[in-house]
Backbone as CSV, one residue per row, in Angstrom:
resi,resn,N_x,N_y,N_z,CA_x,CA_y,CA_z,C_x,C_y,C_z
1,UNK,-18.342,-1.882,-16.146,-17.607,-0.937,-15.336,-17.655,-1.332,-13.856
2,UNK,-18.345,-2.138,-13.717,-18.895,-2.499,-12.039,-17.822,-3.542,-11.797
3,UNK,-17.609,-4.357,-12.589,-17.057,-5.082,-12.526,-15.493,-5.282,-12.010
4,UNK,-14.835,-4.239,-12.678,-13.839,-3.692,-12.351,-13.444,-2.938,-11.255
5,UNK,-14.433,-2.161,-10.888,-14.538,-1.497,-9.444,-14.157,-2.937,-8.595
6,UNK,-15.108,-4.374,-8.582,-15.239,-5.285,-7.787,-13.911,-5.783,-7.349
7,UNK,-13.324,-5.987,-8.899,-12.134,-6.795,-8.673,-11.028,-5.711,-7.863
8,UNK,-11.011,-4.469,-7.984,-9.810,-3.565,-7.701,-10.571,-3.602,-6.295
9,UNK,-11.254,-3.417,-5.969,-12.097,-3.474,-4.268,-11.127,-5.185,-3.742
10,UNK,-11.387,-6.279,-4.386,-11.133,-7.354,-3.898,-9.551,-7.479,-3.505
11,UNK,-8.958,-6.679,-4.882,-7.601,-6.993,-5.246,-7.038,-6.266,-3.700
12,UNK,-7.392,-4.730,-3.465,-6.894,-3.957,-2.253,-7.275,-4.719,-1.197
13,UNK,-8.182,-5.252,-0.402,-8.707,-5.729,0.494,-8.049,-6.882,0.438
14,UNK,-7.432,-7.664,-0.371,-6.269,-9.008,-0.199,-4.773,-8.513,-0.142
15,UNK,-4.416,-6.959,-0.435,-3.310,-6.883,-0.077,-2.766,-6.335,1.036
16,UNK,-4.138,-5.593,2.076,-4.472,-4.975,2.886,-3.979,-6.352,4.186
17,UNK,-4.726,-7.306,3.529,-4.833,-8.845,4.598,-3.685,-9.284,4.680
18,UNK,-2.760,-8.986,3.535,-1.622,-10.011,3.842,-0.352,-8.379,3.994
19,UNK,-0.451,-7.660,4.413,0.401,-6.678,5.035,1.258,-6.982,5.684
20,UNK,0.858,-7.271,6.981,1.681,-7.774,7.466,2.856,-8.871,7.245
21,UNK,2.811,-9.537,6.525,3.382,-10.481,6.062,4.670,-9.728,5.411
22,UNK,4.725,-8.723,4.844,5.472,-7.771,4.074,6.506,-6.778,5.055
23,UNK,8.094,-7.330,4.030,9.026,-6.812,5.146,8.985,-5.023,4.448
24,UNK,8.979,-4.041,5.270,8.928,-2.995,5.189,9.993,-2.139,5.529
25,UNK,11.192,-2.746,6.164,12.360,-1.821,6.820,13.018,-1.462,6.090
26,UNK,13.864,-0.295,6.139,15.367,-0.499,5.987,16.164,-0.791,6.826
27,UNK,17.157,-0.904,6.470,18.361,-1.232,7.641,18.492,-1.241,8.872
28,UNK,18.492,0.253,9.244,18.300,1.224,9.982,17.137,0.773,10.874
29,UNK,16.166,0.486,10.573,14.560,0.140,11.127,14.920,-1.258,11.520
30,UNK,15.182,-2.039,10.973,15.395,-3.233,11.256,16.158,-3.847,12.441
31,UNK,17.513,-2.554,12.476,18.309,-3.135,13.314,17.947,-2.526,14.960
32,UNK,16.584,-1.581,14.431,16.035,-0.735,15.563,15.177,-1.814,16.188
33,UNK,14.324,-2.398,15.442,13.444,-3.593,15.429,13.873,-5.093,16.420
34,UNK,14.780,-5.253,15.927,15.970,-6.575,16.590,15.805,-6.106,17.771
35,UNK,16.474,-4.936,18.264,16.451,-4.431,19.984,15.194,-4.503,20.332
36,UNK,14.219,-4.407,20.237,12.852,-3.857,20.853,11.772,-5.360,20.959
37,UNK,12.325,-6.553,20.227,11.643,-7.578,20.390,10.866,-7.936,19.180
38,UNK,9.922,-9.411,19.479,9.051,-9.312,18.205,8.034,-8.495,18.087
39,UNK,7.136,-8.649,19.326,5.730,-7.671,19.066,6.316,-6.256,18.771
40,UNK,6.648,-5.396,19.057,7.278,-3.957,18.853,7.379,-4.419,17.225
41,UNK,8.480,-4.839,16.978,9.309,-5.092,15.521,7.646,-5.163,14.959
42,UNK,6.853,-6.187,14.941,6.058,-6.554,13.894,5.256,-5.346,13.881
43,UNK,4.756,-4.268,15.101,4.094,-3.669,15.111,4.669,-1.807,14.424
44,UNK,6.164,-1.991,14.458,6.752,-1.113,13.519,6.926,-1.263,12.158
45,UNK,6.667,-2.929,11.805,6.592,-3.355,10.336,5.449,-2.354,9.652
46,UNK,4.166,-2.750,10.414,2.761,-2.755,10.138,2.777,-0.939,9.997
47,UNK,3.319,-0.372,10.913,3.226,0.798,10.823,3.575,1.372,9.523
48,UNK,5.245,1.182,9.694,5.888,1.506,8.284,4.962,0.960,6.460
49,UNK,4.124,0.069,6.464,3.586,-0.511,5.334,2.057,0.631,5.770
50,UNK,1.496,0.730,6.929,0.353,1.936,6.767,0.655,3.209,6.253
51,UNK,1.921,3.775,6.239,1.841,4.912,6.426,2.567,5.303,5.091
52,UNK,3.580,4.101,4.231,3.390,4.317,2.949,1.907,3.727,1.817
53,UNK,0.727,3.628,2.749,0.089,2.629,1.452,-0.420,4.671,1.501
54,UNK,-0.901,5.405,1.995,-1.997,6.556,1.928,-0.986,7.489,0.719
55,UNK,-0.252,7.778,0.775,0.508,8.449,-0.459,0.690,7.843,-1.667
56,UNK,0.916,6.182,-1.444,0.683,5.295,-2.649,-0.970,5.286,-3.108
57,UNK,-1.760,5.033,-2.652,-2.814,5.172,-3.127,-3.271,6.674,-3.248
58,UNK,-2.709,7.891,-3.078,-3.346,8.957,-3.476,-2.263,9.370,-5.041
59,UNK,-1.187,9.186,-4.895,-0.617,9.061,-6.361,-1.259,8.018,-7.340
60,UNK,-2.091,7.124,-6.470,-2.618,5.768,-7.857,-3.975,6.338,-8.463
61,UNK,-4.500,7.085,-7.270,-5.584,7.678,-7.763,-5.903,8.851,-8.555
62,UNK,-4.403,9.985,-8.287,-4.342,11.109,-9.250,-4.249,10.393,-10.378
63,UNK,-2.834,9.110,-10.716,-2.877,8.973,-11.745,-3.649,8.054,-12.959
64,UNK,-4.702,7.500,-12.083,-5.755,6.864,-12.831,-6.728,8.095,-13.255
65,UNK,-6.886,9.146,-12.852,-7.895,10.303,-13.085,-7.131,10.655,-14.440
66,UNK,-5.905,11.175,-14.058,-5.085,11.592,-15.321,-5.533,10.919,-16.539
67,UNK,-5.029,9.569,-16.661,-5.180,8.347,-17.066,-6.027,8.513,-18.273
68,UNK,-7.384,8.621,-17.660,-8.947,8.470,-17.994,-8.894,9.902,-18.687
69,UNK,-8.548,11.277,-18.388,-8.759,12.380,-18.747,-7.755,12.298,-20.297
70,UNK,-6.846,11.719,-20.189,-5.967,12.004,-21.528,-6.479,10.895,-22.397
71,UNK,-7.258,9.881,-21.838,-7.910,8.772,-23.186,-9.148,9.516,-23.270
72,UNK,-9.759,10.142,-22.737,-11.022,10.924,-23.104,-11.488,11.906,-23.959
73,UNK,-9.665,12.518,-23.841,-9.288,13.519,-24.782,-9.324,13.510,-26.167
74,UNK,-8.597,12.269,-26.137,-7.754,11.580,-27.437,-8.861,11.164,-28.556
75,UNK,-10.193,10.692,-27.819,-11.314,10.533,-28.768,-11.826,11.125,-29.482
């Protein structure tokens, strides 16, 4: 069981690192981005990828609880 914790610890913490790297706009953002330069742009990328990971990871985490509760059941 530890084990798995390790790798999902490793797995987040490498996708955390390469974030930035990840285009995050829409359209709209993008073409907001273009005007404002690179540092701005990259630093509205980074934003936009923070502020969807906290709702993505609180839906990953309800639904791994779920998950675990309906195979627990089932036994």
């Amino acid at each position: 069981m530890k084990t798995k914790g390790w790798i999902l610890a490793v797995c987040l913490v490498l996708l955390l690192l390469n974030a930035g790297y990840l285009q995050a706009q829409c359209s709209i953002c993008t073409k907001t981005a273009s005007q404002m330069g690179e540092g701005p742009a990259k630093a509205l990328n980074s934003a936009i990828i923070y502020l969807a990971a906290a709702p993505l990871l609180i839906m990953g985490y309800i639904g791994m609880r779920w998950w675990k509760n309906e195979k627990n059941m089932h036994k």
